[in-house]
DRENPA-3360 file (N, C-alpha, C; in nm, 2 decimals, always signed):
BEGIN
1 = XXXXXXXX = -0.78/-0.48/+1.88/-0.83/-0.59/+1.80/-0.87/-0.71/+1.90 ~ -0.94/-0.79/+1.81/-1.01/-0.88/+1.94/-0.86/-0.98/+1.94 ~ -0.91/-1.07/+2.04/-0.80/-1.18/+2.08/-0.79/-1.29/+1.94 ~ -0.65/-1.33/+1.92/-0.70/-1.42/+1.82/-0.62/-1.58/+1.92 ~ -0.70/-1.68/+1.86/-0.61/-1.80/+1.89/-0.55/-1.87/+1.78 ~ -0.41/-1.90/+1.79/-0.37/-1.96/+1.69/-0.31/-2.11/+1.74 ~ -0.28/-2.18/+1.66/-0.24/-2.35/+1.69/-0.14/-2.39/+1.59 ~ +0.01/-2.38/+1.68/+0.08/-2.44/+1.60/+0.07/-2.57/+1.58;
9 = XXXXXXXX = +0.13/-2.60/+1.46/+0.09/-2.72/+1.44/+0.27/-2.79/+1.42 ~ +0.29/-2.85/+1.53/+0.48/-2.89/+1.51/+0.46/-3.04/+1.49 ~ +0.39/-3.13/+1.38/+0.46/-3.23/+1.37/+0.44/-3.26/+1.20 ~ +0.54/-3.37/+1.29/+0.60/-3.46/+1.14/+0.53/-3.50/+1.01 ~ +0.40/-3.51/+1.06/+0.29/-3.58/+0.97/+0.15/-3.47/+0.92 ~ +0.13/-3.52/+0.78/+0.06/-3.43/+0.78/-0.09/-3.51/+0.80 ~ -0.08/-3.59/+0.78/-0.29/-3.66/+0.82/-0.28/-3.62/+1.01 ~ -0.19/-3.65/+1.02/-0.16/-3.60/+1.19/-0.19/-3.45/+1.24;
17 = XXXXXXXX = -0.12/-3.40/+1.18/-0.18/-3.24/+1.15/-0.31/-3.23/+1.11 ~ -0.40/-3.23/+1.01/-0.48/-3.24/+0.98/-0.61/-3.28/+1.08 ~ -0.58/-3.37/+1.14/-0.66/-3.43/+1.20/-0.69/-3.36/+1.35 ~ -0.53/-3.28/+1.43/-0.57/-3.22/+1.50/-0.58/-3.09/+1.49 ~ -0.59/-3.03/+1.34/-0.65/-2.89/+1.29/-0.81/-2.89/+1.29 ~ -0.83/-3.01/+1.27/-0.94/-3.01/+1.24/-1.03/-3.02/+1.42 ~ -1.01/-3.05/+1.49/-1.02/-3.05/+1.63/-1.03/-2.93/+1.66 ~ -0.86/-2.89/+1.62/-0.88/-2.70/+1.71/-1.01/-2.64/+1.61;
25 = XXXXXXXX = -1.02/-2.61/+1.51/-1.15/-2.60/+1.44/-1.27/-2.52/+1.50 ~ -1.31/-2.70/+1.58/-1.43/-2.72/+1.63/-1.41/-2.63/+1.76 ~ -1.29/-2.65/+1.81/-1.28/-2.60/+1.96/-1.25/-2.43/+1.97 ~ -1.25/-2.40/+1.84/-1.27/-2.23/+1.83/-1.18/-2.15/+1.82 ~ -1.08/-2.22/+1.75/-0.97/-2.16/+1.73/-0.93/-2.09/+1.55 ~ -0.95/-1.97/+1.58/-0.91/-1.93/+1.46/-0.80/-1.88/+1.33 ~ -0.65/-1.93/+1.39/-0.60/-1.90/+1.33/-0.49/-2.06/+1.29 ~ -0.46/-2.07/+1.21/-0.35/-2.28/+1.21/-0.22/-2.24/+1.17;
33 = XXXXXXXX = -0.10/-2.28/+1.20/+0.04/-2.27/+1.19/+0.06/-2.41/+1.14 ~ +0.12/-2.39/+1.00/+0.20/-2.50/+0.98/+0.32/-2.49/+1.09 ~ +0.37/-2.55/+1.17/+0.48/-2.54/+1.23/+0.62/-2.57/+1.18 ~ +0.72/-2.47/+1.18/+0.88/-2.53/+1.12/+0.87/-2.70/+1.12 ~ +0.86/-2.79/+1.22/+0.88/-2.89/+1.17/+0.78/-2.96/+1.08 ~ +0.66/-2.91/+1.07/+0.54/-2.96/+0.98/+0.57/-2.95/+0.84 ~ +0.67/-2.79/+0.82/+0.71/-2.76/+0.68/+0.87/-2.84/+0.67 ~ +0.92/-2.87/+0.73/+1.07/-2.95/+0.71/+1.00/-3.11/+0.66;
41 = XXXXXXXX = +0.88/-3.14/+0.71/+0.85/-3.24/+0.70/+0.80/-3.27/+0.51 ~ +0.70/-3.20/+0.55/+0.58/-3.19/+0.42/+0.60/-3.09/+0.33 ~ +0.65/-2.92/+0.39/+0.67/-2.88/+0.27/+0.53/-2.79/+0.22 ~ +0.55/-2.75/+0.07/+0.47/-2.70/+0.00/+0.35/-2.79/-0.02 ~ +0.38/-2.91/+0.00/+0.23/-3.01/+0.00/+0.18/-3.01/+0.14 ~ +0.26/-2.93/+0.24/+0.15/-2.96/+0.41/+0.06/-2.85/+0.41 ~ +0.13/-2.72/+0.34/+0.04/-2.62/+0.34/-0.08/-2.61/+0.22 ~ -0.02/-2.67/+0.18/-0.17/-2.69/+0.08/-0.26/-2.75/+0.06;
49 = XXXXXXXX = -0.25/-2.91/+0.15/-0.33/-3.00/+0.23/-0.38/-2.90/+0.28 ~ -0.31/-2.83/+0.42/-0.42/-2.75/+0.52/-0.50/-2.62/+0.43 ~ -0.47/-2.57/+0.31/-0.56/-2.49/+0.25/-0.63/-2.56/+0.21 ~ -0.63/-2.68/+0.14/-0.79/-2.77/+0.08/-0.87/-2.81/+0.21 ~ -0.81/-2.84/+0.33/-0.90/-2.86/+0.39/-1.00/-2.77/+0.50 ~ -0.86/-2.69/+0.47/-0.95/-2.55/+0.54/-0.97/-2.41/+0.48 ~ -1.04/-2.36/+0.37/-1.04/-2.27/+0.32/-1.10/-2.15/+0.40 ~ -1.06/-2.06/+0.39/-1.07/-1.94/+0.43/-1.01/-1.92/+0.57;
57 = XXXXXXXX = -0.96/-1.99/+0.64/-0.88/-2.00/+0.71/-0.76/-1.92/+0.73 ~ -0.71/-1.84/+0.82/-0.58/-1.81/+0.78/-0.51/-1.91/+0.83 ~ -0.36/-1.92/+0.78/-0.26/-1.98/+0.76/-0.13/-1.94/+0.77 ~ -0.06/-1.99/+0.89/+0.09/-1.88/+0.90/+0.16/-2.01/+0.89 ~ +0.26/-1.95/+0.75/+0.41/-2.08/+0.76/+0.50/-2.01/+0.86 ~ +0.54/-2.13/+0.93/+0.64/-2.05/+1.01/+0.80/-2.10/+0.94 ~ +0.83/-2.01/+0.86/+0.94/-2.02/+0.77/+1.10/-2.03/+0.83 ~ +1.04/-1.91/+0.96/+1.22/-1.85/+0.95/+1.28/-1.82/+0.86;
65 = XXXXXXXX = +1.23/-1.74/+0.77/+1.28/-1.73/+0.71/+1.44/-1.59/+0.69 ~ +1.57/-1.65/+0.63/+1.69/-1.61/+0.69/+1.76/-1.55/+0.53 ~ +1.70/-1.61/+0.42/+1.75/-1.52/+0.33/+1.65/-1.62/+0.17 ~ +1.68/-1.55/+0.04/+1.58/-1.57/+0.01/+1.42/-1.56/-0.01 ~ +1.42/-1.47/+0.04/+1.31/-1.41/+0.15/+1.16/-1.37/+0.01 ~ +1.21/-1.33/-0.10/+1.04/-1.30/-0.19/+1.04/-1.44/-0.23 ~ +1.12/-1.52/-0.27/+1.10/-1.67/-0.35/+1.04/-1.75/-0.22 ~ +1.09/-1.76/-0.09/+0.99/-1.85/-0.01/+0.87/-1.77/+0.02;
73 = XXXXXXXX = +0.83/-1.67/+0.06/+0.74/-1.61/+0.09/+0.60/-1.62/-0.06 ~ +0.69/-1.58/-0.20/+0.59/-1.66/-0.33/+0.56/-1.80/-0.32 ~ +0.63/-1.85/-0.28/+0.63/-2.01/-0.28/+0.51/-2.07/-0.22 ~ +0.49/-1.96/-0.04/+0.42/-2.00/+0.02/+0.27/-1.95/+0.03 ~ +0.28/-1.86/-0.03/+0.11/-1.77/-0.04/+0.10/-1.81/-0.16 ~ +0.14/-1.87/-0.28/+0.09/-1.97/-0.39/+0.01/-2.09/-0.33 ~ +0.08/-2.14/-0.22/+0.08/-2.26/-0.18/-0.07/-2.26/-0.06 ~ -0.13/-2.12/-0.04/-0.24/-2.13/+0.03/-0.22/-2.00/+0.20;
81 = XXXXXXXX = -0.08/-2.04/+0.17/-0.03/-1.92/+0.33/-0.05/-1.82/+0.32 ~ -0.14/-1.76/+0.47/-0.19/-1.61/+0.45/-0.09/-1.51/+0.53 ~ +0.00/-1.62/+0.63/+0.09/-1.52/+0.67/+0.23/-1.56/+0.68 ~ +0.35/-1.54/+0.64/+0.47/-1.58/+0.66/+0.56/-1.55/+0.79 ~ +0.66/-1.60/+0.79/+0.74/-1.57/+0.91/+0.90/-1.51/+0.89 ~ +0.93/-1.43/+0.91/+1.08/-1.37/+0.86/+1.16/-1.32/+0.99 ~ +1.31/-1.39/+0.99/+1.36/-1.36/+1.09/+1.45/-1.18/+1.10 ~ +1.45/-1.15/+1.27/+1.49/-1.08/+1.23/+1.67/-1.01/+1.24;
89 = XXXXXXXX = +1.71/-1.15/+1.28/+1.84/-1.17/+1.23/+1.90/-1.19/+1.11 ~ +1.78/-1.17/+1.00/+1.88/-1.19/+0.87/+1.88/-1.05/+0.81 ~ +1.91/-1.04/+0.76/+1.97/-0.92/+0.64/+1.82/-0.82/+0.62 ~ +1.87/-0.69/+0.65/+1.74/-0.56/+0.62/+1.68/-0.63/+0.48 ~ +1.79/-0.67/+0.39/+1.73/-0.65/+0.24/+1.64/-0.78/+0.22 ~ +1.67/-0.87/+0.35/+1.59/-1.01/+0.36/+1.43/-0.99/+0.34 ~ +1.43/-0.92/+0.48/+1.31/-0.87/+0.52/+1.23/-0.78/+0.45 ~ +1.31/-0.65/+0.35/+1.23/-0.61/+0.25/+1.20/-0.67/+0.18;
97 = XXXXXXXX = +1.23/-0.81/+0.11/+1.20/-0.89/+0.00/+1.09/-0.96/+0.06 ~ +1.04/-0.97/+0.18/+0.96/-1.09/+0.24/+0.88/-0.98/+0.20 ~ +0.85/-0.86/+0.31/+0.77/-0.76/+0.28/+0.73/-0.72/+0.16 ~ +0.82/-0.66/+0.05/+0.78/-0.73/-0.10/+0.68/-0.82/-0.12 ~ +0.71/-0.93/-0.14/+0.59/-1.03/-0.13/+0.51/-1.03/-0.09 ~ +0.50/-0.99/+0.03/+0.37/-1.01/+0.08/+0.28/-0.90/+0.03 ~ +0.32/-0.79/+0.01/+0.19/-0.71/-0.08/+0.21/-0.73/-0.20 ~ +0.28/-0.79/-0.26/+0.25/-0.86/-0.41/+0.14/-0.98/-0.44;
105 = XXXXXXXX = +0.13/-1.08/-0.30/+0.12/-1.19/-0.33/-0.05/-1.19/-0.18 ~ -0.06/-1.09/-0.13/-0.10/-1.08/-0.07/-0.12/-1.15/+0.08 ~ -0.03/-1.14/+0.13/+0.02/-1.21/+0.24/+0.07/-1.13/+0.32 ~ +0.09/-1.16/+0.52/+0.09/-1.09/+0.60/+0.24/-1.11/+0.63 ~ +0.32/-1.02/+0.67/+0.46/-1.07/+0.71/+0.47/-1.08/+0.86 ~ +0.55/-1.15/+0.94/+0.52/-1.16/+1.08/+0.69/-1.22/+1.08 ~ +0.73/-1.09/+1.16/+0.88/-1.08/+1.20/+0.89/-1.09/+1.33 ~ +0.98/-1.18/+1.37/+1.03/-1.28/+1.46/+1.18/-1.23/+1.50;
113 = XXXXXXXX = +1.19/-1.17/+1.67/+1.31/-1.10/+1.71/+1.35/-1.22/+1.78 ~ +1.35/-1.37/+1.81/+1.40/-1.41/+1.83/+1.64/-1.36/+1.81 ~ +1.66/-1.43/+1.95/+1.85/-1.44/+1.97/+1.88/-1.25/+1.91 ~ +1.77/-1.17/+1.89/+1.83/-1.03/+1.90/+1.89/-0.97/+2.05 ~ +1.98/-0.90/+1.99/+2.07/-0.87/+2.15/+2.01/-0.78/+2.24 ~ +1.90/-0.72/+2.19/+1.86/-0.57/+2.23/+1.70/-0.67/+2.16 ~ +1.61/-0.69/+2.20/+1.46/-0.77/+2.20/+1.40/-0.67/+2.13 ~ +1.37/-0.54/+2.25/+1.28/-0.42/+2.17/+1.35/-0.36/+2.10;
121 = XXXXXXXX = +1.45/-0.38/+2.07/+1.50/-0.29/+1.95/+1.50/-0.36/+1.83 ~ +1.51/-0.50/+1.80/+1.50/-0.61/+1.71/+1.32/-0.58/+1.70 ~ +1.22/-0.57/+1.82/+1.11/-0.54/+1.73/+1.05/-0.42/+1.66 ~ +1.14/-0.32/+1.76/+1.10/-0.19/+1.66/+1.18/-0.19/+1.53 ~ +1.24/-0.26/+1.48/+1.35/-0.26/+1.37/+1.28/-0.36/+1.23 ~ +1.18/-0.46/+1.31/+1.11/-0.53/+1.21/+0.96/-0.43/+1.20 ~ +0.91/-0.36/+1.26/+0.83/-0.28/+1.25/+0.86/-0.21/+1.16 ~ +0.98/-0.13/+1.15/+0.99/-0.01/+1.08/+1.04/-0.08/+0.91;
129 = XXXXXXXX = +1.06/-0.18/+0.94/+1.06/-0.27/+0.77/+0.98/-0.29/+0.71 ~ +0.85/-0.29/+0.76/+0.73/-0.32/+0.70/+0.61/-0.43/+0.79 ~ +0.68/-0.53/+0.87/+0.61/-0.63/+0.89/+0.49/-0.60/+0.96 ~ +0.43/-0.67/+0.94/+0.23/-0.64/+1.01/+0.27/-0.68/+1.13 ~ +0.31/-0.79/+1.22/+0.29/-0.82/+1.35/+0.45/-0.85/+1.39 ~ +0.46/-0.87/+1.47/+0.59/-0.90/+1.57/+0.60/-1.00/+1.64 ~ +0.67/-1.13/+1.62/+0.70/-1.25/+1.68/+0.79/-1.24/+1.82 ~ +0.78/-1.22/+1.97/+0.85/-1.19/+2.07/+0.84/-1.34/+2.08;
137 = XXXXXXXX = +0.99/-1.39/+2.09/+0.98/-1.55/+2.07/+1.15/-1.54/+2.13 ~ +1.13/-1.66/+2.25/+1.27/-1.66/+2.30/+1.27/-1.86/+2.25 ~ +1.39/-1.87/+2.20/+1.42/-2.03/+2.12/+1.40/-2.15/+2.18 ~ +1.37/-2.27/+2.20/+1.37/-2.37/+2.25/+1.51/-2.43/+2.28 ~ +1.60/-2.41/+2.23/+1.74/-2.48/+2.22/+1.79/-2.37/+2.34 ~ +1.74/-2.20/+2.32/+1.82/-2.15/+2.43/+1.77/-2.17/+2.54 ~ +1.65/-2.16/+2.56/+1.58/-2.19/+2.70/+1.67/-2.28/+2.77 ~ +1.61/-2.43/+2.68/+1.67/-2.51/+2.79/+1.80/-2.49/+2.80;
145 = XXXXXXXX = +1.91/-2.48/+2.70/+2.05/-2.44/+2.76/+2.10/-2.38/+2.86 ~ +1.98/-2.24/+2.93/+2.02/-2.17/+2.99/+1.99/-2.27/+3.10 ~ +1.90/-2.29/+3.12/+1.83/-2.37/+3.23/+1.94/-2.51/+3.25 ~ +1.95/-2.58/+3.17/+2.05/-2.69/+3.17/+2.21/-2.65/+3.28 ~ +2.28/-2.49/+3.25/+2.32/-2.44/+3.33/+2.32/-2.38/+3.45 ~ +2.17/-2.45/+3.53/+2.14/-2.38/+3.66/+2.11/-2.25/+3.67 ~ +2.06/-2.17/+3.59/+2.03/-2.05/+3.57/+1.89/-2.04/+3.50 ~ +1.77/-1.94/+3.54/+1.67/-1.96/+3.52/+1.61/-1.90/+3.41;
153 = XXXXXXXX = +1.56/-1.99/+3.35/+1.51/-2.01/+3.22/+1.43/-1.86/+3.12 ~ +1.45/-1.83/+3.07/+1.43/-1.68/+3.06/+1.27/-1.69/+2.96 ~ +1.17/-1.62/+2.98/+1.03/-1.61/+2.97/+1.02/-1.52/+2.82 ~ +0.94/-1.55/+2.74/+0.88/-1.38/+2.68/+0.83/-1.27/+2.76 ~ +0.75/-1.36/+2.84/+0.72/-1.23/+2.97/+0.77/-1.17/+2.99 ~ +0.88/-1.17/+3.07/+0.99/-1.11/+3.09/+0.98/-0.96/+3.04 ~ +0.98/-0.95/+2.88/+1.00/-0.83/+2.80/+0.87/-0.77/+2.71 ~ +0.77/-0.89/+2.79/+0.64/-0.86/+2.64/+0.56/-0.72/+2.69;
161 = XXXXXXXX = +0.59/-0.71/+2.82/+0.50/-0.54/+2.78/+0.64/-0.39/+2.73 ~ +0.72/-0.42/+2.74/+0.79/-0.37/+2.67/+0.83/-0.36/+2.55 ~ +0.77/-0.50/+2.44/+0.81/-0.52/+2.34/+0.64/-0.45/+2.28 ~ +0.52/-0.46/+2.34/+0.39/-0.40/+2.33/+0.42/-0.24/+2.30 ~ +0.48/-0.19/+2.39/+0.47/-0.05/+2.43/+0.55/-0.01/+2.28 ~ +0.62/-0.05/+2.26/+0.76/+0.03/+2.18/+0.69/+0.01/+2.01 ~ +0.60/-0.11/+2.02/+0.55/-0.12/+1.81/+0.40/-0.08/+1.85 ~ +0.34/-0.06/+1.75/+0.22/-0.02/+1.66/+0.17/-0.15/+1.62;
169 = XXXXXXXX = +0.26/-0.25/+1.60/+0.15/-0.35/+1.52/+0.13/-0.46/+1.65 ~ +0.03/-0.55/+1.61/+0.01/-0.64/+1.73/+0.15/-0.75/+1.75 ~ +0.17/-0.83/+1.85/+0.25/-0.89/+1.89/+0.18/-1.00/+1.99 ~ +0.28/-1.11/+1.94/+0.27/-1.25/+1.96/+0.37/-1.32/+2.00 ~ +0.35/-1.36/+2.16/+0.43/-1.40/+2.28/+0.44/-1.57/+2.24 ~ +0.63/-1.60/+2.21/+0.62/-1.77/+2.20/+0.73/-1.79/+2.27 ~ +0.74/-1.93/+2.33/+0.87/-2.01/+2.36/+0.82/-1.99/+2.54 ~ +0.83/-2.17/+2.54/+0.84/-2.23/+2.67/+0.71/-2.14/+2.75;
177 = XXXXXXXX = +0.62/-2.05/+2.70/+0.49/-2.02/+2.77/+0.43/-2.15/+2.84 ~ +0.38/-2.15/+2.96/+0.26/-2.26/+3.04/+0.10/-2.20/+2.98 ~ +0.04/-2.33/+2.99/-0.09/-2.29/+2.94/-0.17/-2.14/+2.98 ~ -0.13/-2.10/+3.12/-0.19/-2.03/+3.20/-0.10/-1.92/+3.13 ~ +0.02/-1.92/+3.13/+0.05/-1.79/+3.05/+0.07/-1.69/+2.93 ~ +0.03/-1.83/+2.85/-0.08/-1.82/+2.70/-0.15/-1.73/+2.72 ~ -0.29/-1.82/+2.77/-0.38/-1.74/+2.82/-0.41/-1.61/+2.83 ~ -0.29/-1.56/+2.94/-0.34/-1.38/+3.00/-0.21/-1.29/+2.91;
185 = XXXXXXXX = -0.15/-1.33/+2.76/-0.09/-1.28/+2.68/-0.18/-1.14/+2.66 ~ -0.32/-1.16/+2.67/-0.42/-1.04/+2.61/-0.37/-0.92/+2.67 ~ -0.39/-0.98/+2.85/-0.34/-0.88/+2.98/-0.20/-0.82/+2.93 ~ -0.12/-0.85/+2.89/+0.00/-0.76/+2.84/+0.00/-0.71/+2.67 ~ -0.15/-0.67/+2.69/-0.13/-0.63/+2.54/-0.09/-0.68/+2.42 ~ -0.09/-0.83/+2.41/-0.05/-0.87/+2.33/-0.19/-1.01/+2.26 ~ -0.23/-0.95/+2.16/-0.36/-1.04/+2.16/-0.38/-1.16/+2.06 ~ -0.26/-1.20/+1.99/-0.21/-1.35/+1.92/-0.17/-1.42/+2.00;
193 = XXXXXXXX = -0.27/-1.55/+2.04/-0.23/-1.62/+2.20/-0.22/-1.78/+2.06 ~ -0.10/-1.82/+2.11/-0.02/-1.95/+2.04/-0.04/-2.10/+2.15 ~ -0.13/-2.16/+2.09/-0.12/-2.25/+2.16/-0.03/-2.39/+2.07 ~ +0.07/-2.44/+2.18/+0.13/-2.52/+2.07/+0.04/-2.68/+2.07 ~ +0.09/-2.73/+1.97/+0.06/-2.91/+1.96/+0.16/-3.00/+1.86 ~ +0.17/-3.09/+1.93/+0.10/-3.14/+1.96/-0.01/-3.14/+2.13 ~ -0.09/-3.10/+2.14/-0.19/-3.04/+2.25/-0.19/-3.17/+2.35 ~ -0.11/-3.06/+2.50/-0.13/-3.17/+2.63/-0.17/-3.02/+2.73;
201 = XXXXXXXX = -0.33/-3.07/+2.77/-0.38/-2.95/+2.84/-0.37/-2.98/+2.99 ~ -0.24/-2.90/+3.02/-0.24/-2.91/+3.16/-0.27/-2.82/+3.30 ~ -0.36/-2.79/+3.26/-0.44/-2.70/+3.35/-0.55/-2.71/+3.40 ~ -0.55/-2.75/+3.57/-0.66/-2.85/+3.56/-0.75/-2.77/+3.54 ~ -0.78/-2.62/+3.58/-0.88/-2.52/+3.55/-0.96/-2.61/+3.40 ~ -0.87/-2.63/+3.33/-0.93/-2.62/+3.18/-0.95/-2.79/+3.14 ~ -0.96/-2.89/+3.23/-1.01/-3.00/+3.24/-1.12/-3.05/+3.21 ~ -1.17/-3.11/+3.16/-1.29/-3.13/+3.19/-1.33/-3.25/+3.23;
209 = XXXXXXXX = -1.43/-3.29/+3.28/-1.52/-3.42/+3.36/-1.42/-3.56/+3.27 ~ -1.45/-3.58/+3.16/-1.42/-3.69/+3.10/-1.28/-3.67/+3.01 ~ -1.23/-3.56/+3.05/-1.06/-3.58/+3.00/-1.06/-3.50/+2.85 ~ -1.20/-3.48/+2.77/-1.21/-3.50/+2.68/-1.13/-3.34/+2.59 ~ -1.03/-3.35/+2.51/-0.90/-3.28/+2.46/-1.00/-3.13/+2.38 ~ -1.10/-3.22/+2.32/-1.14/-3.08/+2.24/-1.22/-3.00/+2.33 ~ -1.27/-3.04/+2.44/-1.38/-3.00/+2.49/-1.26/-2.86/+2.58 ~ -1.17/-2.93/+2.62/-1.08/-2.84/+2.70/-1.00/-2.75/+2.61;
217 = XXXXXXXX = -0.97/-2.76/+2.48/-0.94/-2.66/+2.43/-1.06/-2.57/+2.38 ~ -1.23/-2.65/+2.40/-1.26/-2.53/+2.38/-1.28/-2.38/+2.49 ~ -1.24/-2.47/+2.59/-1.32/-2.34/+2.72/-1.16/-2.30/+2.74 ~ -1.05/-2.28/+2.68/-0.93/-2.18/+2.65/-0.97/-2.08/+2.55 ~ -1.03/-2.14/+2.45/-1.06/-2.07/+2.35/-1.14/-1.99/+2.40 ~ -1.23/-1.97/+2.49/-1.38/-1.93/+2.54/-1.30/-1.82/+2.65 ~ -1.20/-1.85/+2.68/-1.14/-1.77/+2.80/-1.03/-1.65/+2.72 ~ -0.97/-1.68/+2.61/-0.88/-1.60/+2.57/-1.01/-1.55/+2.49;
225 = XXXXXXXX = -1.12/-1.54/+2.42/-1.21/-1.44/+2.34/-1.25/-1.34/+2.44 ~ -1.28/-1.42/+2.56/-1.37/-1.36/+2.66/-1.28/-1.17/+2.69 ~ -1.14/-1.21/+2.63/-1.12/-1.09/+2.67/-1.16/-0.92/+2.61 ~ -1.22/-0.94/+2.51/-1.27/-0.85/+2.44/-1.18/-0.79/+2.37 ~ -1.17/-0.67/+2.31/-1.07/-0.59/+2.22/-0.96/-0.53/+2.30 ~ -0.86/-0.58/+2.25/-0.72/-0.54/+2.32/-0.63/-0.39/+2.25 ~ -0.62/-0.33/+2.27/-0.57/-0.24/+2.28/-0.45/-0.22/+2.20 ~ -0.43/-0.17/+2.09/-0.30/-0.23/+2.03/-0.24/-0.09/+1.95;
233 = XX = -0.11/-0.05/+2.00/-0.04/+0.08/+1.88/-0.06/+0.16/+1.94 ~ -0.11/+0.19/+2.10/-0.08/+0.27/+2.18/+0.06/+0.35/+2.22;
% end
């Protein structure tokens, strides 16, 4: 499949959001995440702002979702979401109910092995549930913990061509990535590259003359297409 770019969207506000969806947009980004904190904030009214303003768009809530799993997942592909998020620490029967949904309601499920003890086995385990894609996502609270204890901070990298090798469906590398390692996600087989925002592009490669934010997300955007069709279910 070709590369896709997606743009979480982690803040509080939704004209804020909005405003820098509308930016990645322009700058060539084709996929928008309400972000966990966008939906703690806003809710069923942030996702459906970002469907009025962006139709045909896809749209991934990033739910976490931990139990209750077909009522949030209805809730949210009513509300305009084309793809949800289901953890994969909660309950088999969670995850069949998300799954449920999503072919009722027509929505994609995207399971998230996040804090599993065994990584590739938490994603071959959401694979074999049903979910379309695979969240390889190490947490923000544990990163820095680990790190806080003088010990070095542990990557998706780390496990992402491992976690490639072992599923069939595509997979999508998050947590504490640098811009540059976004980027070459494609190179490990993995072709859902997450850029977060609020957007601070620190790369001077991806700079441009006048500082200017969209101009530099668009030559990321230009660099992760550039990779062509990646290889996926090998």
């Amino acid at each position: 499949m070709k590369p896709i770019v997606q743009i979480s969207l982690d803040l509080t506000n939704i004209d804020e959001a909005l405003e820098t969806a509308a930016l990645a947009m322009r700058a060539g980004v084709d996929w928008l995440e309400a972000g966990t904190p966008l939906i703690l904030a806003e809710g069923l009214h942030g996702v459906r702002k970002l469907r009025e303003a962006f139709p045909g768009v896809p749209i991934v809530a990033d739910l976490k979702t931990m139990d209750g799993g077909y009522l949030e997942a209805e809730m949210m592909a009513k509300a305009g979401a084309t793809h949800v998020v289901v953890m994969a620490r909660a309950h088999a029967e969670t995850i069949k109910c998300v799954v449920k949904a999503g072919q009722d309601f027509g929505v994609k499920v995207m399971g998230d092995n996040m804090v599993c003890p065994d990584m590739v086995t938490g994603a071959k385990w959401l694979e074999d549930l049903g979910c379309d894609y695979v969240i390889h996502h190490i947490g923000y609270d544990e990163r820095r913990g680990i790190a806080a204890q003088g010990h070095r901070m542990p990557s998706p990298l780390d496990q992402l061509r491992d976690i490639v090798q072992a599923v069939r469906v595509p997979v999508q590398a998050v947590g504490g990535l640098s811009l540059e390692q976004a980027i070459r996600c494609p190179e490990y087989g993995a072709p859902l590259v997450v850029l977060g925002a609020p957007l601070t592009i620190d790369a001077d490669a991806f700079k441009t003359a006048d500082g200017n934010l969209e101009a530099s997300l668009r030559l990321i955007c230009e660099k992760i297409h550039a990779y062509g069709d990646v290889v996926v279910g090998q």
